[in-house]
N, C-alpha and C positions, 0 to 999 in steps of 0.2 A: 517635501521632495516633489519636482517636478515631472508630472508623468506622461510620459508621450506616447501615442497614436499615431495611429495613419501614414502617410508617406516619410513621417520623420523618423519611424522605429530602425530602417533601415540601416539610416545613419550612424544613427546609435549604439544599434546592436552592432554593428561591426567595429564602430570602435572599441565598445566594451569587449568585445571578442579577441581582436588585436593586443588591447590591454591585460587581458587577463590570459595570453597565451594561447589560446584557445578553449578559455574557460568562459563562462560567469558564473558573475558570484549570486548568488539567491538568496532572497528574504524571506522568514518565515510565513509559513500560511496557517491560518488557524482554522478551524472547522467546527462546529457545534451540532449538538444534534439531540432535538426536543427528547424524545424518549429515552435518555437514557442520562445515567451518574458517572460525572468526570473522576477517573480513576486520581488523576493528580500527580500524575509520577512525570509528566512527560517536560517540566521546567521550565511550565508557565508560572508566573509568580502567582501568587494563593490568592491575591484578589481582582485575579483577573480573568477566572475561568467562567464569571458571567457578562464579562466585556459587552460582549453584542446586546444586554439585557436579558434576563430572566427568560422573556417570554421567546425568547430563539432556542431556547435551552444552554447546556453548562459546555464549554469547549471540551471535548476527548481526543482530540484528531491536529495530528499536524500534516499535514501534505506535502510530496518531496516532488521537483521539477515536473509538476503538473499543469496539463494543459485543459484540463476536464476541471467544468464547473460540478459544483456541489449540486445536490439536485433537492436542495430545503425549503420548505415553504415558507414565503416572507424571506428570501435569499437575496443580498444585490448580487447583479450579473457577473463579478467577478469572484463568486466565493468561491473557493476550490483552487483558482489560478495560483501561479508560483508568477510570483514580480523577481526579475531581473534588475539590480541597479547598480549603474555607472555613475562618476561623476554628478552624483546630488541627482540625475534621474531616472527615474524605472520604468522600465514598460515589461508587459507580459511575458511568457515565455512563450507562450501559444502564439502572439503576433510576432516576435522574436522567428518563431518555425516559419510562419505565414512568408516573410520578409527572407529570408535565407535559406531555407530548405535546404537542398542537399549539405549546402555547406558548413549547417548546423548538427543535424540527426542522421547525414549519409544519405543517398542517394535512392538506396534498394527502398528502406522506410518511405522517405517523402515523396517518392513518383509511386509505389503502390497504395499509401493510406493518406497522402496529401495534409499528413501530422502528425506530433508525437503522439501515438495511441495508444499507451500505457501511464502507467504512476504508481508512484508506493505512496507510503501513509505511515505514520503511528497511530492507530487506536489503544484508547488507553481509557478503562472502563469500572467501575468502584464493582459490579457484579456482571454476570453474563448479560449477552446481547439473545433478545427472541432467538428462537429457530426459527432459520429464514433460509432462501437457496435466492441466490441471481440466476436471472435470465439467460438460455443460451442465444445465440444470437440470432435463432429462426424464432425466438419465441418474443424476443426485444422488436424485432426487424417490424412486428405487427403493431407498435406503437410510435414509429421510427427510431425506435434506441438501437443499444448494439449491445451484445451477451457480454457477463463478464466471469470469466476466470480469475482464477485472484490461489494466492500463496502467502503463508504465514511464516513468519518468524519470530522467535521472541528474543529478545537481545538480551543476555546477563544485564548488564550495565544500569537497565531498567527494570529488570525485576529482581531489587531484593526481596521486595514484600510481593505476596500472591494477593492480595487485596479479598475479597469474598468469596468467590469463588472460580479458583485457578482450576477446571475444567470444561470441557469441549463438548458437548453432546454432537456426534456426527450421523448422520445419517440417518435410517431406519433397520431395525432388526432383522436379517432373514428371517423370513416367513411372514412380515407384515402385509397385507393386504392395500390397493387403493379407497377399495369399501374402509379400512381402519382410520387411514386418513379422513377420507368424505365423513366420514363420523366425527371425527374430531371439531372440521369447520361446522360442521352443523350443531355443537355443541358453543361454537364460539362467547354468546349472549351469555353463558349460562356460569362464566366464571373461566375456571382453569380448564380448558380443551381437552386438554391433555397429550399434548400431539409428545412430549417427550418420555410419555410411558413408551410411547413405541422407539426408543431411541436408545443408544446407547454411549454415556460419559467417558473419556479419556482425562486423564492428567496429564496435565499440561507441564513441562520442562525446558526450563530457559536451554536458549544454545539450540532450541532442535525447531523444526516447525512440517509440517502440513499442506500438503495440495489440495485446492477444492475448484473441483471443474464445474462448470454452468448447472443450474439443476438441482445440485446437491444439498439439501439441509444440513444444515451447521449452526449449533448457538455457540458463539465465539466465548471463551470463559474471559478471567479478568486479570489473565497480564498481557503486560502492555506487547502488544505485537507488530512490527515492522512485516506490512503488506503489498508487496508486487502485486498488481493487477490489469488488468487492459481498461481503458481508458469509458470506464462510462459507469455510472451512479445506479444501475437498478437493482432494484432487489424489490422481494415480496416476504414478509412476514407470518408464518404458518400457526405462531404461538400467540394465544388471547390477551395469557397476564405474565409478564415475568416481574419477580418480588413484588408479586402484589400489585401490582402497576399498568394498569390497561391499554392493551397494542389495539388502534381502533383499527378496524377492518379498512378501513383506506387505506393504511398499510401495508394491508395483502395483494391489494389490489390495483397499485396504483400506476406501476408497472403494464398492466394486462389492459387489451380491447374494453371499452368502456361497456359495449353490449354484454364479454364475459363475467361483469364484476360481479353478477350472481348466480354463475353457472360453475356452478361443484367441480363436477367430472372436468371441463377445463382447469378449472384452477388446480384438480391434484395432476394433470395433463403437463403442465408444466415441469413435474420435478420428472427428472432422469430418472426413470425406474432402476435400472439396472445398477447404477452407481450408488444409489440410497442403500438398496437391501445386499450387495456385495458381501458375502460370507467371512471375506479377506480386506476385509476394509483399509484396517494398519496398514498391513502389507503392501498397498497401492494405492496408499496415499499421503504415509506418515515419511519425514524428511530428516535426515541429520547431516552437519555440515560436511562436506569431504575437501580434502586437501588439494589444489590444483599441482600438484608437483612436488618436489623433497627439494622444501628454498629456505628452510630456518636458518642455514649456515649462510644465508648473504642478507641474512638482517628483514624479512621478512615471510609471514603464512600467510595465502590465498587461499579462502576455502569455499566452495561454493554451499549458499544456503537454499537459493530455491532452486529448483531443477525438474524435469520431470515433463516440460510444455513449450515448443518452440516458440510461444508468444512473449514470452517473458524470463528472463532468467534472474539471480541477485550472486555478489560474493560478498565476503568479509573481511578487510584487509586489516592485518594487523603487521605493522610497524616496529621493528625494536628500538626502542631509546637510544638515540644519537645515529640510528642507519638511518642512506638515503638511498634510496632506488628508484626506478624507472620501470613504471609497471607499462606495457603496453595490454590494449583491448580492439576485439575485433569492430568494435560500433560507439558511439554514444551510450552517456550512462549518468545519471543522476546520482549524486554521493549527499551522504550524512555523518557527521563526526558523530562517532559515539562516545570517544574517550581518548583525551591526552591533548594537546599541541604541537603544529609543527606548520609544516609549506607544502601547500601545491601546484608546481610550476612558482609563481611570483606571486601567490594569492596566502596570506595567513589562514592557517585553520585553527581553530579552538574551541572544546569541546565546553557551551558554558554552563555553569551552574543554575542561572535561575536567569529566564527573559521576562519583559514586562512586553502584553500583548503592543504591537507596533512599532516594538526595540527592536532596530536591525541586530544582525551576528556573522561569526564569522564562522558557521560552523558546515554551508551549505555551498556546492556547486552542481554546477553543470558542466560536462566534458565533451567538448564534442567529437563527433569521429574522428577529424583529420589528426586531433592532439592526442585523441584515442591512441592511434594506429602507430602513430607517430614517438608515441610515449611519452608519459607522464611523469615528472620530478615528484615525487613523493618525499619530505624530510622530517623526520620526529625530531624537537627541539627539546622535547623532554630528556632529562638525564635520568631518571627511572621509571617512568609510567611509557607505556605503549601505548601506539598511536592506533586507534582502530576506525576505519571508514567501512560503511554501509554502501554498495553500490549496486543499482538495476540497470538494468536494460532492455534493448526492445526486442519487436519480434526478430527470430531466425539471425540472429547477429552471433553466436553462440552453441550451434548445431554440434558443440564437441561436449557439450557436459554433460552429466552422466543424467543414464536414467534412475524412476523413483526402487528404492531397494536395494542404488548401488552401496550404501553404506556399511549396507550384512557382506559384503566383499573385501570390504578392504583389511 
């Protein structure tokens, strides 16, 4: 497949735009990441979760209409990106923004962030990820990165099996101290730190997910979780060994001022004190899906699954077998089939069972505003299964959905 650049994306991309109604169509991105065990669940064929070789690590991660490079060592320049392809050629979706702006992501986004500056993802992991917190963005800005928030979900679809261990360790305990911390890294050399004594585990529940604001420690447990987040790869690692397996200190640090890399008090400086030791943790930050409206009697449920942060929102749409409807959105929004077959606008979807790493599919688009606003053909071709798409979006597009807690209301 022939891949274009530069002055020719323009071209391109507006055909493809034109062609697909106001869509394209997206190819998968795959992601790998040294330190950790591919869960396996996410329908990469089984011998191709060491594609990239061994020594990049095993893939866990798929990436949905991102414009953010992956931030891995020994990475080429485009891992992370989401390709666009039309007609036998592809180009980025990030040069795709660069080339079209408003008239791809709306106007309000690409004249304030000059890009799309979010992405979701599936991570998908055989056991927990370190306790680690990202960066907020005063704390990234001193490296030139940018903070990321980010929001969990976990899709049924993909977690039959809870894999090794399906919970969350969040935060730190009321009444933890930064001295309990500074103890921990200073224990790092010495084996298991122990920074998750101070923490406490959640079980984890397909169907529901979790807010985590810049700052915040979280070891992500091991189902597979569909991630909303703002557009940029930091994070710092707080945990020595998880199963046994050693997080080198680069890890922690890689993120932060090259001067801080072994200054303590900075680095516990970085986590959000406030939001780590919160009394009410759950309370204000745990997510369950809520209903956009009473629509099962026109052949469709819209529910929202992240909420809670004007940077980012997600819904879930589910489709009934043989309805066709016409969803409108207030912005752009990145989609993933999760389950079933059918049409989008003039684009097939199909939700597939098994890809081989660099087999296109037809399971992924991009929407952009004007087809947003303008509304979207949605058609389930299944005669019994429901059609369910995953969709995000960017900042402040979304100012009506609910906040974290509205679920205890409904």
């Amino acid at each position: 497949m022939n891949t274009v650049s530069g002055a020719k994306v323009e071209q391109v991309a507006r055909a493809a735009l034109d062609a697909g109604e106001g869509l394209l169509r997206l190819a998968p991105t795959w992601v790998p990441r040294s330190f950790l065990q591919p869960g396996k669940r996410i329908k990469l064929h089984p011998d191709d979760y060491y594609a990239l070789g061994k020594h990049r690590g095993g893939i866990d991660e798929r990436w949905f209409a991102s414009t953010t490079v992956a931030a891995n060592e020994g990475a080429p320049d485009d891992e992370g990106l989401s390709y666009a392809v039309h007609d036998g050629q592809r180009f980025t979706l990030r040069d795709a923004v660069a080339a079209l702006g408003g008239d791809l992501i709306g106007d309000a986004i690409f004249d304030k962030y000059n890009r799309w500056p979010v992405y979701s993802k599936f991570f998908d992991n055989m056991g927990p990820i370190p306790h680690h917190m990202h960066q907020s963005f005063e704390h990234a800005a001193m490296v030139g990165q940018e903070g990321k928030p980010e929001c969990y979900y976990f899709p049924p679809q993909l977690n039959a099996i809870g894999n090794n261990f399906p919970y969350t360790f969040y935060g730190l305990e009321p009444g933890t101290t930064k001295a309990d911390v500074r103890g921990c890294l200073e224990r790092w050399n010495t084996g298991d730190n122990g920074i998750l004594d101070l923490s406490k585990a959640y079980r984890l529940k397909p169907g529901t997910g979790w807010w985590v604001p810049p700052g915040t420690l979280h070891a992500p447990g091991s189902l597979v979780t569909y991630e909303p987040q703002w557009g940029s790869d930091v994070f710092g690692m707080y945990q020595s060994l998880v199963e046994g397996r050693d997080v080198p200190w680069s890890l922690l640090v890689k993120d932060m001022p090259e001067e801080k890399h072994q200054d303590l008090d900075f680095i516990v400086s970085e986590l959000d004190w406030e939001q780590n030791v919160d009394p009410n943790f759950k309370d204000n930050h745990y997510l369950e899906p809520i209903a956009d409206g009473d629509t099962a009697s026109e052949g469709y449920v819209d529910k929202w699954t992240t909420y809670g942060t004007n940077l980012f929102t997600s819904k879930e749409l589910t489709v009934a077998p043989g309805a066709k409807v016409t969803i409108k959105d207030n912005g752009a929004s990145g989609v993933i089939t999760m389950q079933g077959r059918g049409r989008i606008n003039n684009l097939p979807l199909e939700c597939p069972a098994m890809i081989r790493f660099g087999e296109m599919t037809e399971d992924e688009v991009f929407i952009s505003e004007k087809a947003a606003q303008e509304g979207v053909v949605i058609e389930n071709l299944g005669k019994e299964c429901p059609l369910v798409l995953l969709r995000y979006f960017g900042p402040d597009v979304n100012p009506q959905s609910p906040a974290v807690g509205s679920y205890k209301k409904g």
